[in-house]
N, C-alpha and C positions, 0 to 999 in steps of 0.2 A: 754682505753689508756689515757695518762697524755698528751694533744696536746697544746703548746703555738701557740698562731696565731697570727701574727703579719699582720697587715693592715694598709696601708698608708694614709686612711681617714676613716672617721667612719661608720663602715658597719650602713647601717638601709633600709627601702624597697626601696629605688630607685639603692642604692649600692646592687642589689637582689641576685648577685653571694656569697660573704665575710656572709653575714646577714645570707641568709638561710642553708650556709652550717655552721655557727656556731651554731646554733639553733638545727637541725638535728642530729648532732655531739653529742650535749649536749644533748639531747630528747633522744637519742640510748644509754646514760649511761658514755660517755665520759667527764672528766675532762676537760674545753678548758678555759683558759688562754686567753684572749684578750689582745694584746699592739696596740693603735694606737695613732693617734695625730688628731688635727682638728684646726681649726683657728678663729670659732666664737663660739656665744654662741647656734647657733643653732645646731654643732655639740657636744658639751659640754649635751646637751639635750640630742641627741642622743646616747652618750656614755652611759649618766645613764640610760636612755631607755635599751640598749643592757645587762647591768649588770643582768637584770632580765630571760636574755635567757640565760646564761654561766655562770660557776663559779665566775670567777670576771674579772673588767676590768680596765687597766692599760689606763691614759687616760695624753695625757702632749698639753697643747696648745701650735703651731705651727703659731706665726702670718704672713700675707702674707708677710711682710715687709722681715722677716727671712729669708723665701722661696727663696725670690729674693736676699740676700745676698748669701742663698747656692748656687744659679745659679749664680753670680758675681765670685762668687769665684771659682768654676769650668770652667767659661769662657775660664783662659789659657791652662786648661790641654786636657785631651783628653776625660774625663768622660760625658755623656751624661748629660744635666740637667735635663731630667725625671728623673737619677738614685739619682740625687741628693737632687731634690726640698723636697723632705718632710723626709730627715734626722732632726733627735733632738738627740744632744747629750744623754741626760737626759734618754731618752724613752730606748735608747741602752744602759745605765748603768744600768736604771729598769730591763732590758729583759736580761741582765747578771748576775744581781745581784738573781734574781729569778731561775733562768736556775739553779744555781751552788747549791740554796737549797737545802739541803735534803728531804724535804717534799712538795710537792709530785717532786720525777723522774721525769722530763721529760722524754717519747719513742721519741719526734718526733716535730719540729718545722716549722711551715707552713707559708710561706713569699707568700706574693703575688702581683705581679705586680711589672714592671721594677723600680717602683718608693721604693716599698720595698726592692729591691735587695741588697740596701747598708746593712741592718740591716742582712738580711743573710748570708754575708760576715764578718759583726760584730761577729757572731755565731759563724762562722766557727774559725776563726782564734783564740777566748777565751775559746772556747769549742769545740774543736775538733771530739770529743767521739759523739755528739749528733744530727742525723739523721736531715739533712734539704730536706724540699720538695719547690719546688717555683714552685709558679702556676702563669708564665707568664701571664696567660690568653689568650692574643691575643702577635701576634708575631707587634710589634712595627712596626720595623724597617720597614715591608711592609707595616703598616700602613700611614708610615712616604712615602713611593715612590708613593703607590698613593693620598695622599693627595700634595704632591708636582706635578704629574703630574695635579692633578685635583681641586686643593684647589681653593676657592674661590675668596679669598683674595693672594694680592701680598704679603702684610707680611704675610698671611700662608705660602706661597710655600717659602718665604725667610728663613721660621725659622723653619722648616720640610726640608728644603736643607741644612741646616746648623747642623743640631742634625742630621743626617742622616747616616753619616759616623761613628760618635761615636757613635749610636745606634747598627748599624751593629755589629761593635768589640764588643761591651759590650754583645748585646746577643750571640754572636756565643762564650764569653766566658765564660756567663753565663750557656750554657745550655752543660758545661761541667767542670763545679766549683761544684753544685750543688750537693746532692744526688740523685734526682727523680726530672723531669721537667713536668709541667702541662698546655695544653693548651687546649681550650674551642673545635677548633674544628680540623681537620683532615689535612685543608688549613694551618692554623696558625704551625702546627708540620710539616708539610711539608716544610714551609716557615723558619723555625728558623735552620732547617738540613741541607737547601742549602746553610746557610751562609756560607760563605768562609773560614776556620782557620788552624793553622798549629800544632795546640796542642793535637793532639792527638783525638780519637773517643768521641763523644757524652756520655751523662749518658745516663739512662734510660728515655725515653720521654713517655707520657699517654695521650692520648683526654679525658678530665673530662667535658662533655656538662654541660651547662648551664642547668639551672631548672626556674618550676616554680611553686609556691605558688597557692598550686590548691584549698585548704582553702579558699585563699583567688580571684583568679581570678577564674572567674565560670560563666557557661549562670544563666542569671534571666529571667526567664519567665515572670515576672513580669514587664519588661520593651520593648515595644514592638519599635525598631528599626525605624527612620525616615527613607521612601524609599530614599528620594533621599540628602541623609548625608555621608559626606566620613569622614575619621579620620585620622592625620598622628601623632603618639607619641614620646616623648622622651625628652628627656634633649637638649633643643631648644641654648644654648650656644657652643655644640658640633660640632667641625666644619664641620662634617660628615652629621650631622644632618640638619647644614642651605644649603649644596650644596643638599641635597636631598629636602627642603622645598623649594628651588629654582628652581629646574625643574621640581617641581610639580608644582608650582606656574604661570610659564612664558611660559613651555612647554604643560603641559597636560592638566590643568584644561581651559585654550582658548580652547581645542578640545573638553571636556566635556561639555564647554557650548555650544557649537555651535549644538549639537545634544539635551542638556537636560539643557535650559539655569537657569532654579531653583535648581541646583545643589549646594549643600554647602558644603566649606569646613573649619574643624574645625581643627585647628595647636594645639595640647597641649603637653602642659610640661614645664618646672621651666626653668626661665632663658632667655628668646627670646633676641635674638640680634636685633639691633636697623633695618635691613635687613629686621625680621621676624615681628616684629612690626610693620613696615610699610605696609606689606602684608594685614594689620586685618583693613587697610582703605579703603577695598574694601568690600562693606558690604554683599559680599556671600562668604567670610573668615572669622573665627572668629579666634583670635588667643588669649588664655585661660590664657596666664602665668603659674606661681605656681598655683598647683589645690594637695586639700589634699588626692583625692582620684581618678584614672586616670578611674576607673570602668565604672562609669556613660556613661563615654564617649565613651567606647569602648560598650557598649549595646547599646545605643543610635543611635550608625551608622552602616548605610547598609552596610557597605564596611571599611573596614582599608587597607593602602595604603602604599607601600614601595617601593617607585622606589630608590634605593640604587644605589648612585654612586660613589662609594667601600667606605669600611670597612674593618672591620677585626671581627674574630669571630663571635658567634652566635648574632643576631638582636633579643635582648628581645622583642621589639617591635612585632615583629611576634608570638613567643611564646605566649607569653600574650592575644593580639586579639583573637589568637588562641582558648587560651584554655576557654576563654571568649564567645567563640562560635560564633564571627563575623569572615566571609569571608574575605581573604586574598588577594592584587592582588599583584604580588611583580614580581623580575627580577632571572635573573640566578644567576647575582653575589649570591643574597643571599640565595638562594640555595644549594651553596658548603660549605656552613658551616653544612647542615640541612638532613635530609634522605627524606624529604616531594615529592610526588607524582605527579606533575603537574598534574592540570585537577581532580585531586581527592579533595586532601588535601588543594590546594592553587593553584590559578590561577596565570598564568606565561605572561609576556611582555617582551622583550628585547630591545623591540625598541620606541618611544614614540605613534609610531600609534599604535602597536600593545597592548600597556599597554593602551592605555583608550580603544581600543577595548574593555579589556577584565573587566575594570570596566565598561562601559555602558551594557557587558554580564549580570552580576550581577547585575546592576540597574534596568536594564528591566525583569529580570526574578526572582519573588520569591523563586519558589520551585528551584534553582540553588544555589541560596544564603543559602536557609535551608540546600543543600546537601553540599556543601562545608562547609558550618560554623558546620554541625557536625562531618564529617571527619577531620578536622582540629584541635578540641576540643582531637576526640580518641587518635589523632596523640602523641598529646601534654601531653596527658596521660599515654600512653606507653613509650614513649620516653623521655620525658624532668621530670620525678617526683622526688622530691630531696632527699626524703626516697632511691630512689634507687641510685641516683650518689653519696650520703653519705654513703652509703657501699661500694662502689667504691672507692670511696677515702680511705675509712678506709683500705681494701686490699691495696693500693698502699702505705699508710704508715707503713703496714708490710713490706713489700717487702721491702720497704727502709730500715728498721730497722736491717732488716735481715742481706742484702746485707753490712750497716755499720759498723754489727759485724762479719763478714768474712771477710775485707777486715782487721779488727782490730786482727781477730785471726793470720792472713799470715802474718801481721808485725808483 
């Protein structure tokens, strides 16, 4: 298939959704077209990086300044400024001007995330004829209710109260503008159908799980785990990410040391807030920043740790651990994104006694740690590999294809 993908920042591995399915895509014999945008020279890098995985990449720099005038300017209306912030004119005249080529057809164009949605809308209304699929990923809008019920900061819950209402309308009319709607998990599709609308029935909606790069994440025998090392990962700027490093920090690790006071904990990932930063002045926190390679650190520690205090969609973070072959202790929320086994696959807390419970499980017992951290690995093998949700996708962009030329033969 001839597939344009359009991406609202520049896939590369911590973007691990957009990255690996274009790769996959292109590795299975597929044509893929990349358009996206970025705002410095480190995605400017990563754009020519990516050209190496796909046919070619269309690339237009986005500076923040810009961003914030598209959100300025959407202020009066009613449009969300997720949907807006990383619109470029330029990129949408590329992504048209390419579209209407002769050489090669497009079958099939793939938008992804609320903040691409403008460019899929672009599509539709210049080329009519040609099959969009949008892969929300996570359903926003309920991202947006519990970070307002539980955000951290008061200008979080102000500006997640505020995009809230225009979230709602845009997806609930997103996921019936669309040809085919995609989202990561079961939660997220359930979440964007109860939006409220008066426009008539839903497209067609698909759970396309998140994957992961098993190439690349993997046990190393070769590094043998500190017992008593915990690990929490991610992109540390994420608001999601500093409420969860925050009642690890305030709620659970005081109860961890009160039983195991040489207990350490490692915060990694790109980005820490000035919040997270200040956590790494307690010298049994380390807190990593930018790190070129997250591996080390997931072999290195006894335990990786996700008290999630909501989200949306699949937690790469689990995955990854996972398939890296460190044990797991995480909550139910994140569980409803995932098929994972309590007690087998990854150990479960709900409550703050109960989650260091079940990390000092794991601290004090080896051969528990070994059984979970390789059931969790199989898990992760079976279920998350992205050879397998890229034929997945590939069926769902027939289907689309299919469905947009019967609807084209009845008119």
């Amino acid at each position: 298939m001839n597939i344009a993908f359009v991406v609202p920042y520049v896939p590369n591995k911590i973007r691990t959704r957009p990255y690996n399915l274009i790769r996959h895509l292109a590795k299975a014999g597929h044509t893929v077209v990349v358009f996206t945008v970025g705002s410095g020279a480190r995605e400017e890098a990563d754009a020519a990086a990516l050209q190496a995985e796909c046919s070619k990449v269309y690339f237009q720099k986005l500076p923040s300044w810009r961003s914030a005038l598209n959100c300025l300017a959407a202020l009066p209306t009613r449009v969300p400024l997720q949907s807006i912030y990383s619109w470029d004119a330029e990129l949408a005249r590329q992504l048209t001007s390419v579209l209407k080529g002769i050489n090669p057809r497009f079958d099939v164009v793939h938008v992804e995330h609320l903040r691409g949605s403008q460019y899929g809308r672009h599509v539709a209304s210049h080329i009519p004829g040609i099959p969009v699929v949008w892969d929300s990923v996570d359903c926003i809008s309920h991202l947006f209710e519990q970070a307002g019920r539980n955000g951290s900061t008061f200008f979080g819950r102000i500006v997640t109260q505020f995009e809230l209402g225009r979230t709602r309308r845009a997806e609930a009319e997103l996921i019936r503008f669309f040809d085919h709607v995609l989202t990561t998990s079961v939660v997220d599709k359930n979440a964007l159908l109860g939006l409220p609308s008066a426009n008539g029935k839903p497209s067609a909606l698909s759970v396309l799980p998140g994957g992961v790069d098993l190439d690349y994440f993997h046990p190393n025998p070769d590094v043998q785990p500190e017992p008593d090392t915990l690990v929490f990962s991610g992109k540390m700027s994420y608001h999601a990410n500093i409420a969860m490093a925050s009642h690890l920090v305030r709620e659970i690790m005081p109860r961890i040391w009160q039983k195991r006071p040489r207990v350490r904990l490692i915060i990694a990932g790109k980005d820490p807030s000035q919040s997270i930063i200040e956590f790494g002045e307690n010298p049994l926190i380390e807190v990593t920043g930018t790190v070129m390679d997250i591996r080390p650190f997931l072999w290195g520690a006894a335990v990786a740790v996700v008290p999630l205090v909501y989200g949306a969609g699949i937690q790469n973070k689990i995955i990854e651990a996972m398939a890296c072959g460190t044990p797991v202790v995480t909550n139910s929320r994140a569980l409803s994104a995932l098929h994972l086994t309590p007690d087998r696959d990854v150990l479960v807390g709900d409550d703050t006694d109960s989650f260091t419970a079940q990390i000092l499980r794991l601290l004090e017992t080896a051969d528990l740690r070994t059984k979970v951290g390789r059931a969790g690995e199989s898990y992760v093998r079976k279920h998350h590999n992205w050879i397998r949700i890229t034929e997945q996708l590939v069926d769902i962009y027939k289907q689309a294809a299919e469905a947009k030329s019967k609807r084209k033969s009845i008119n």
